[in-house]
N, C-alpha and C positions, 0 to 999 in steps of 0.2 A: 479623612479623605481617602486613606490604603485600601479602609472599607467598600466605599461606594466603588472606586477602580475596580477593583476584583470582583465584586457582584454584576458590575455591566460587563467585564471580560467573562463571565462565568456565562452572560444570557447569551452574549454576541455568538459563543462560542457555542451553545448550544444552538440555536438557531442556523449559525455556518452552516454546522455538521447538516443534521436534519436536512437543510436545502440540497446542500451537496451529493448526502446520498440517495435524494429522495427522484433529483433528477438523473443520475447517472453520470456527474459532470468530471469525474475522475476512473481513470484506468482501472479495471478491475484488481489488475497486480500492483497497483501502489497499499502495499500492509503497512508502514512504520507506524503512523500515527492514527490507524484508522481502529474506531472501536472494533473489538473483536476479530482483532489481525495482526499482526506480529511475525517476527523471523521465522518460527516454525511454518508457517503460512507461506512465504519467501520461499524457505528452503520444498517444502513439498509442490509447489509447482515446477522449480527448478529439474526436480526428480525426474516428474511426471512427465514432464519434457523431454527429456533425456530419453526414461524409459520409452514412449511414443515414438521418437525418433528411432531408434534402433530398432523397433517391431517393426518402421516401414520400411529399415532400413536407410533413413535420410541420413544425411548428415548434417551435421551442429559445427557451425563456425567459431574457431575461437579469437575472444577479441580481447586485447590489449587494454587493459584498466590501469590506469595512471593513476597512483593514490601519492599525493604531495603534505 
């Protein structure tokens, strides 16, 4: 029975995906789970922000992260 579970999680999941990115239905900056994205992906937009900001000279709000 572990079997057949894991082969219908395996499709479901492959099918998710595929719809998901196929339509756009998530944030371009959501990396964690997404294939081919990950922290470094995270971290260099974070950068690239930064860096932008400061060439127009904006500024970047800092905000309060509560980690419990």
């Amino acid at each position: 029975m572990y079997c057949v579970r894991k082969i219908v999680e395996t499709i479901l999941n492959s099918r998710l995906t595929h719809w998901i990115e196929k339509r756009s239905t998530l944030p371009h900056n959501m990396f964690g789970f997404r294939q081919n994205t990950g922290a470094i992906d995270c971290v260099e937009t974070l950068v690239t922000d930064i860096y932008l900001a400061f060439i127009r000279e904006e500024y970047i709000h800092r905000h309060k992260i509560r980690i419990s």
